[in-house]
C-alpha positions as CSV (number, residue, x, y, z in Angstrom):
1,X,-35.9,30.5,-5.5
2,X,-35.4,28.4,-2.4
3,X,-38.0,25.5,-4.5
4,X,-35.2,25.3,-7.2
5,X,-32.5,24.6,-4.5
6,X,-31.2,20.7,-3.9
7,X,-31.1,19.2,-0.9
8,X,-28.3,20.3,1.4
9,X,-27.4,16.4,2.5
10,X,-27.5,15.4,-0.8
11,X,-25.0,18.2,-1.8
12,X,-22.7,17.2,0.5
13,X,-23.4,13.5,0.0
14,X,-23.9,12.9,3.3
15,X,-26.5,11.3,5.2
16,X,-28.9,13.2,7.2
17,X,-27.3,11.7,10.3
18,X,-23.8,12.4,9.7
19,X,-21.8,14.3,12.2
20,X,-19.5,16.9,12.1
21,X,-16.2,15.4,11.2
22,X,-18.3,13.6,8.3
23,X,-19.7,16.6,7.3
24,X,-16.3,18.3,7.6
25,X,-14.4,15.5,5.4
26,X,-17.4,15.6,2.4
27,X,-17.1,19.7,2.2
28,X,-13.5,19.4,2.0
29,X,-13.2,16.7,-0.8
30,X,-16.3,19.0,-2.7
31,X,-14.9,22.1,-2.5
32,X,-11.7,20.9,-3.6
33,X,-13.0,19.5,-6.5
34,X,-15.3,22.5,-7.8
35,X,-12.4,25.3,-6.2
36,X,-12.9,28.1,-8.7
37,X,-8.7,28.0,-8.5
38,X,-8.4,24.3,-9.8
39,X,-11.3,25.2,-12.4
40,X,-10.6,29.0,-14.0
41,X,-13.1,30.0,-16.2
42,X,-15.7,26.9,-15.3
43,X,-18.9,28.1,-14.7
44,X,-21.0,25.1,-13.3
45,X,-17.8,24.5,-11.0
46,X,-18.1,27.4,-9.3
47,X,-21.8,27.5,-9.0
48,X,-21.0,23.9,-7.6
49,X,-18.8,25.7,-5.5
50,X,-20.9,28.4,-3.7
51,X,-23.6,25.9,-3.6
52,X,-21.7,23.2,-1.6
53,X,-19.8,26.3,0.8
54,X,-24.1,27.0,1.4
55,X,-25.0,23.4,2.5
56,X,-22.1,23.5,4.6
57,X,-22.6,26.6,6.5
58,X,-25.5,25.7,7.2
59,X,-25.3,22.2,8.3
60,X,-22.0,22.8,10.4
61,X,-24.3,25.2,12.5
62,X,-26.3,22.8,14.9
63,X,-28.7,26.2,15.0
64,X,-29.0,26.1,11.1
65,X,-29.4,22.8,11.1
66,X,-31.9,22.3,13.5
67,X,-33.7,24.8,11.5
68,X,-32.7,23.6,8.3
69,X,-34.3,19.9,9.5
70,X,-37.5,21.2,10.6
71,X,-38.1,24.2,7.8
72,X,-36.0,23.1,4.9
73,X,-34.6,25.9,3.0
74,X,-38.1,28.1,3.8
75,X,-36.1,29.0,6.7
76,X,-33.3,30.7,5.5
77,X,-35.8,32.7,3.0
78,X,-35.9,36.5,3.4
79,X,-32.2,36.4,4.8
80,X,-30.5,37.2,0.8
81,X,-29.9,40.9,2.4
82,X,-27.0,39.4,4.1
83,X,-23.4,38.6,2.7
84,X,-22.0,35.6,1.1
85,X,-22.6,33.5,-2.1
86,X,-25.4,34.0,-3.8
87,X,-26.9,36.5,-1.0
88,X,-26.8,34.0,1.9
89,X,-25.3,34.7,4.9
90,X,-22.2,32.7,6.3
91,X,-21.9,34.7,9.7
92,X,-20.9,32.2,11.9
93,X,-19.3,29.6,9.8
94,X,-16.0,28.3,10.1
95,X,-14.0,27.5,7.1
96,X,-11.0,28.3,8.6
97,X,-9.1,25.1,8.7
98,X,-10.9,23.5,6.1
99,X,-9.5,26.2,3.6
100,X,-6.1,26.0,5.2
101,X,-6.1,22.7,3.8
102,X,-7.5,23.4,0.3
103,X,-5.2,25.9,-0.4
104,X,-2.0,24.2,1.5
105,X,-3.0,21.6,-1.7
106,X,-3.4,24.3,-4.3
107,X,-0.1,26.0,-3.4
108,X,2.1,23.4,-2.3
109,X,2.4,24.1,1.3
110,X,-0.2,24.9,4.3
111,X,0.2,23.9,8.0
112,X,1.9,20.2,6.9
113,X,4.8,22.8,5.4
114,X,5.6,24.3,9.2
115,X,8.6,23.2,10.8
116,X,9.3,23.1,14.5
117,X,11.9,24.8,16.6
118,X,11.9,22.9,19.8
119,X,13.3,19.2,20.8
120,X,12.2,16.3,18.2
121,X,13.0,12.5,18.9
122,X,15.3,11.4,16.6
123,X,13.7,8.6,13.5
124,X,13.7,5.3,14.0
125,X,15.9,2.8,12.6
126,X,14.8,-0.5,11.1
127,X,16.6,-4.2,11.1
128,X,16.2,-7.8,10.6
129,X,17.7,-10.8,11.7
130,X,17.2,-14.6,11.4
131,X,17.2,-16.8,13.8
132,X,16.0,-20.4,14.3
133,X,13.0,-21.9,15.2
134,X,14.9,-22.7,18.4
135,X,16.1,-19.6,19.1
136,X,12.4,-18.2,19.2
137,X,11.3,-21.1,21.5
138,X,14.2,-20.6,24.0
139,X,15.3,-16.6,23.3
140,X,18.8,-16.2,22.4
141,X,21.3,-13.1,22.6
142,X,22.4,-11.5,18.8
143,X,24.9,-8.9,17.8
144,X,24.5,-6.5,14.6
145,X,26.8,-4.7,12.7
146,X,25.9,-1.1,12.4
147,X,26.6,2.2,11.1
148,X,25.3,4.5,13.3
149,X,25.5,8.3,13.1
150,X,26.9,10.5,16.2
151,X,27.4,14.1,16.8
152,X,30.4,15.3,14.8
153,X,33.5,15.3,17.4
154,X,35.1,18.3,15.7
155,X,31.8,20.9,15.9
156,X,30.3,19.3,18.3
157,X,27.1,18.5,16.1
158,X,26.6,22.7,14.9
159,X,27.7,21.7,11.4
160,X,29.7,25.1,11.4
161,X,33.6,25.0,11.5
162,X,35.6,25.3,15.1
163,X,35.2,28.7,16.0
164,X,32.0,29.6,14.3
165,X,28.8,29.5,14.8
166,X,25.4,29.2,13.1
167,X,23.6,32.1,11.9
168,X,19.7,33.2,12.2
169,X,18.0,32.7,8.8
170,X,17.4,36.1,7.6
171,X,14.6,35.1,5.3
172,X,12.5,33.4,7.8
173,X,14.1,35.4,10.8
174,X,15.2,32.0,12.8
175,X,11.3,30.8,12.4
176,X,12.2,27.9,10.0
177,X,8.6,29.2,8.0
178,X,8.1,32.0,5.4
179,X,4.7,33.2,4.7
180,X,3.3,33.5,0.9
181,X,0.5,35.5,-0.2
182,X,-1.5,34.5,-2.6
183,X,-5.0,35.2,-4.5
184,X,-7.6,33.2,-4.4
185,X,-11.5,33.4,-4.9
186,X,-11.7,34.7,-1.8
187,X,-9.5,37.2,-2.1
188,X,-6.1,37.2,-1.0
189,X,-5.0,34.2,1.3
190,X,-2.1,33.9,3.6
191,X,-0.2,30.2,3.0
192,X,2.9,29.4,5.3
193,X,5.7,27.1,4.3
194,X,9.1,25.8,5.4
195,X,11.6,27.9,4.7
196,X,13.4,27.1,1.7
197,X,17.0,28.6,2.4
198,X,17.4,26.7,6.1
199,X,14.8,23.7,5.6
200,X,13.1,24.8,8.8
201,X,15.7,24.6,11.2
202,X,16.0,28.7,11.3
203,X,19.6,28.4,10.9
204,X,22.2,29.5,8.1
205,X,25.9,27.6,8.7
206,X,28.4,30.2,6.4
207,X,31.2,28.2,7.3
208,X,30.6,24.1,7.4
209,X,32.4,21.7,9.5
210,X,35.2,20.1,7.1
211,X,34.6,16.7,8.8
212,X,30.9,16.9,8.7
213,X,30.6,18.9,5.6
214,X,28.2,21.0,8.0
215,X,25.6,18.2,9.0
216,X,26.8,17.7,12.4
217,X,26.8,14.5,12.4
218,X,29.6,11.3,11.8
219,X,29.0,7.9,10.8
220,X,30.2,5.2,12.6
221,X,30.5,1.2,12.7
222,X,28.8,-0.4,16.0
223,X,28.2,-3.4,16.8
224,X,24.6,-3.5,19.0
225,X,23.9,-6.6,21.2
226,X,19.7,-7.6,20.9
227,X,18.4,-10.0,23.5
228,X,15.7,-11.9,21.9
229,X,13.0,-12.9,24.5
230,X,12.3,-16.6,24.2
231,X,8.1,-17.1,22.6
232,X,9.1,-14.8,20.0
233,X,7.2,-14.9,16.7
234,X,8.0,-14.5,12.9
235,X,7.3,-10.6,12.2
236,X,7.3,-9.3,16.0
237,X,10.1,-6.4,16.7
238,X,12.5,-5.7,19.6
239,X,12.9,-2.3,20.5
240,X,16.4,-1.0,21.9
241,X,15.8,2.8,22.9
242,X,17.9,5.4,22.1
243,X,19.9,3.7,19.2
244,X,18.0,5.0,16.0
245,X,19.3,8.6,14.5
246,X,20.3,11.7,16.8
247,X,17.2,13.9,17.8
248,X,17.1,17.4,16.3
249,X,17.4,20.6,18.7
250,X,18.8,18.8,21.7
251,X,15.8,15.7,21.3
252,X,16.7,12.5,21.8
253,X,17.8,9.5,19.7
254,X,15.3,7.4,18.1
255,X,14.4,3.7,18.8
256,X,16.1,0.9,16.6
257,X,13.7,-2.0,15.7
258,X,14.8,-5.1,15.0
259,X,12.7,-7.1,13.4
260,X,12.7,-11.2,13.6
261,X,12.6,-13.7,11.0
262,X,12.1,-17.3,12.1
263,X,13.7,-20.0,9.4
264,X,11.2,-22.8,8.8
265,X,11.9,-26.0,10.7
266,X,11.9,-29.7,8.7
267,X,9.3,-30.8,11.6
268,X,7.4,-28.6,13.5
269,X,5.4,-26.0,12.7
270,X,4.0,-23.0,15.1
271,X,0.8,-22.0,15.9
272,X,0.8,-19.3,18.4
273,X,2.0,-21.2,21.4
274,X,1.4,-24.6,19.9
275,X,3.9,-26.4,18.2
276,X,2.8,-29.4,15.5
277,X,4.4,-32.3,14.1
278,X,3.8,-35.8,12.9
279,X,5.2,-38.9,13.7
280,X,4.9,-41.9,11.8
281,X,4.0,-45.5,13.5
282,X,3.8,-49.2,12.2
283,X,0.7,-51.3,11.9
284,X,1.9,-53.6,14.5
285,X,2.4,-50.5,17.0
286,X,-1.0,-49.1,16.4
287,X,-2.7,-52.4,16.4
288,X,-1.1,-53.8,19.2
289,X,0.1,-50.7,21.0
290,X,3.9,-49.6,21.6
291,X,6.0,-46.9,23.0
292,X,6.9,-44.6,20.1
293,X,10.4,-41.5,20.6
294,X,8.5,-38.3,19.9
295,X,10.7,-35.2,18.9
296,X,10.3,-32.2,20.8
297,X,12.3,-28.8,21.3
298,X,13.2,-30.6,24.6
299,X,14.9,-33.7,23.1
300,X,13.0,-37.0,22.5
301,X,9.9,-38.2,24.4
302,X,9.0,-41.6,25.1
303,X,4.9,-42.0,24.6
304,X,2.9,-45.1,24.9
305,X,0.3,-45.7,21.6
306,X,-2.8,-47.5,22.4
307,X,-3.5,-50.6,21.2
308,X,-6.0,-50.0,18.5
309,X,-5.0,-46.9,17.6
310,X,-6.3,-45.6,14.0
311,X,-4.7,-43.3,11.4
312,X,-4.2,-39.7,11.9
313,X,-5.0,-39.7,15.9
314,X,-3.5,-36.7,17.6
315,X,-2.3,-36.6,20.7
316,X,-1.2,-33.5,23.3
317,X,1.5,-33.3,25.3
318,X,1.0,-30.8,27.2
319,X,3.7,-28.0,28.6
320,X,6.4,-28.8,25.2
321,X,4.9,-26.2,23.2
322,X,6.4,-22.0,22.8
323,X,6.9,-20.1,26.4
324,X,4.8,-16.8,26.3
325,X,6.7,-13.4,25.9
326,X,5.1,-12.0,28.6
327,X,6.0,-15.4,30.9
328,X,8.2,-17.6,30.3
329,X,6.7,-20.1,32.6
330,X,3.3,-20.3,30.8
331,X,4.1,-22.5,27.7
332,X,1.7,-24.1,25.3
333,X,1.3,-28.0,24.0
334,X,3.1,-29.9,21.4
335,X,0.0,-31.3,19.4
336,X,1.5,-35.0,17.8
337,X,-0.4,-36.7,14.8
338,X,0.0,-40.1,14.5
339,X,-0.1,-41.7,11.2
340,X,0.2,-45.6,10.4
341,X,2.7,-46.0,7.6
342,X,2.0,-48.7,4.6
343,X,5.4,-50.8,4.1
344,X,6.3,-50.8,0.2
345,X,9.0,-53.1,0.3
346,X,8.0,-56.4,2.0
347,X,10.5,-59.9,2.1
348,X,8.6,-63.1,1.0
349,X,8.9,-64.0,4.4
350,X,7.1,-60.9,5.8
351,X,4.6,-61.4,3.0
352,X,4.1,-64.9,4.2
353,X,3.7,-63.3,7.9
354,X,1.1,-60.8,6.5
355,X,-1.1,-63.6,4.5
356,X,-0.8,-66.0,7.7
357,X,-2.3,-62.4,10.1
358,X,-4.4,-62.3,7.3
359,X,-6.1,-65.7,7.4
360,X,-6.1,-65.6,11.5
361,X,-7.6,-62.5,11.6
362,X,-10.5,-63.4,9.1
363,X,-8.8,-64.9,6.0
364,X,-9.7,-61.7,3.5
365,X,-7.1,-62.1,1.5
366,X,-7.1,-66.1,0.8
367,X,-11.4,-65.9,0.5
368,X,-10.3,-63.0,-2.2
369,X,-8.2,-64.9,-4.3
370,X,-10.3,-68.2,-4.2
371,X,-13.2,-65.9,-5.2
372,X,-11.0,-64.7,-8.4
373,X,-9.3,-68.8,-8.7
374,X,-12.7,-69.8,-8.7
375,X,-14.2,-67.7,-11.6
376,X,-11.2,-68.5,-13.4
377,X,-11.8,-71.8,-13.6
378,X,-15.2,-71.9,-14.3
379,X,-14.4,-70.0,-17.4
380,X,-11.3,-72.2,-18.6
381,X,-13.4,-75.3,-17.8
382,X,-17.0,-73.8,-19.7
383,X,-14.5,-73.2,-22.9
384,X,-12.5,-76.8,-22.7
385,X,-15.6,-78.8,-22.3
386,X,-17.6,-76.5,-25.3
387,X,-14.0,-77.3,-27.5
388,X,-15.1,-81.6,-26.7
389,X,-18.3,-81.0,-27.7
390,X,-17.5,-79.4,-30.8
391,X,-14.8,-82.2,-31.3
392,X,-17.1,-84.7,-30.6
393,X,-19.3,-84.1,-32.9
């Protein structure tokens, strides 16, 4: 009875809002799972089964649904005269390319199995080289070694030996796809797949190449020039058309990528467009200000510290940082920290300098070590006078 039935949402697990391709994607992963073929003999599958195909044709209908939204299942009742699972009526449903799938998984082919006949860019090819963190600031010119493959000199890229020619599949009939019938629940189902004897390609070579050994292709060593743009980052590709693998059926080559790997620098680090580094300064330059040689991917830079300067002040200097890929007149900042440095290793003489700046600039250290003098002869003086007394006595 239609009061016994569960919701048609919650069948699916969808919500009430979902749209088609949602409700496309959730009856494909349930009827998958409950497929009477992946689950012979199970009972509750298949009633799992019929019961999800029956949300699903109904909810893929905007009529049905509509209907379905406003009535619930009452308005579907007094329809079990019609076909279907269970006596309801899928007229109008299409499960068409949702079972193509299902069974292309169950049989090991479907429409991912077809091949095509016509032109097809050749794949891609895939390299890396390393270059300095220079090289990506300024751009620089690199050569690879390569082995590249080009159409076979002797056949001419057939595969078949001088003289012959390639032959028309005769189990696929020059299609590149055999068709498999096979029974299902719903009787008996039509699956296509590549064909096995020519891979797809809807040719037969009798007689191979001998310097091909019938792929129609040969190898050979290249050597490919890559301009590297300068702002170029760690990770990003260059892209030289047309030197990846042949194309198939008269297609053209693929692309080759060549990926770039930036080695780590001792002193600057990157940030986009920004370059970072730290310099290190005296006390004497940041108290009484100084001009300081800052490293950059130009050369050396002469800037002027402030007097007064403190610890870990950064400063910009604006147009020394990476030139954009896009323009290599737009270039970012070089972004300098300065940090005051502690000497470890002082003469007496500079220690005698540092205890005189000391005492001129407010005599810390000398009012410090009176402070400890001071309650360290109280304490030797309270014991020596207790020892008299105790003599005395």
């Amino acid at each position: 009875m239609a009061e016994s039935k569960r919701d048609y949402y919650e069948v699916l697990g969808v919500s009430k809002d979902a749209d088609d391709s949602t409700l496309k994607k959730a009856y494909r992963q349930v009827a998958k799972k409950y497929h009477p073929d992946m689950n012979p003999g199970d009972a509750e599958a298949e009633k799992k089964f019929k019961e999800a195909s029956e949300a699903y044709a109904v909810l893929s209908d905007p009529e049905k649904r509509r209907q379905y939204d406003q009535f619930g299942h009452a308005a579907f009742e007094g329809g079990a005269g019609g076909g279907g699972f269970g006596g309801f009526d899928f007229s109008g449903a299409d499960f068409s390319d949702i079972f193509g799938d299902i069974f292309g998984d169950l049989f090991g082919g479907g429409r991912r199995g077809r091949a095509s006949q016509g032109p097809m860019k050749g794949m891609n090819i895939r390299k890396s080289v390393r270059i300095t963190f220079e090289e990506a600031v300024f751009g620089c010119e690199k050569e690879l070694d390569m082995v590249l493959k080009d159409p076979c000199p002797k056949c001419g890229g057939t595969g078949a030996k001088p003289g012959t020619s390639p032959e028309t599949c005769p189990k696929c009939q020059g299609k590149g796809q055999v068709v498999y019938t096979q029974q299902s629940f719903f009787g008996m189902v039509q699956n296509v797949q590549t064909c096995p004897d020519c891979n797809g390609t809807g040719k037969i070579i009798r007689e191979k190449c001998s310097d091909c050994g019938g792929t129609g292709y040969a190898s050979n060593r290249k050597k490919i020039a890559v301009t590297i743009p300068a702002g170029i980052d760690n990770g990003q590709s260059v892209r030289i058309r047309e030197k990846g693998e042949p194309g198939v059926n008269g297609g053209p080559r693929g692309d080759l990528l060549v990926e770039v790997v930036v080695s780590r620098h001792p002193i600057f680090q990157r940030q986009d467009m920004h370059i970072f580094s730290t310099v290190p300064i005296s006390f004497a330059q940041a108290a009484l200000g100084a001009d300081v040689r800052v490293k950059t991917v130009d050369g050396e830079v002469l800037y002027t510290v402030k007097p007064g300067t403190k610890t870990d002040t950064k400063v910009r200097l604006k147009g020394k940082g990476v030139p954009s890929v896009r323009n290599s007149q737009v270039r970012g900042d070089h972004y300098v920290t300065l940090v005051i440095q502690t000497p470890e290793h002082l003469s007496q003489e500079a220690k005698e300098a540092l205890r005189r700046f000391d005492e001129l600039s407010g005599n810390t250290l000398n009012q410090a070590a009176s402070e400890k003098e001071g309650k360290t002869g109280k304490k030797k003086k309270g014991f020596m006078d207790k020892m008299k007394e105790a003599f005395d006595d």
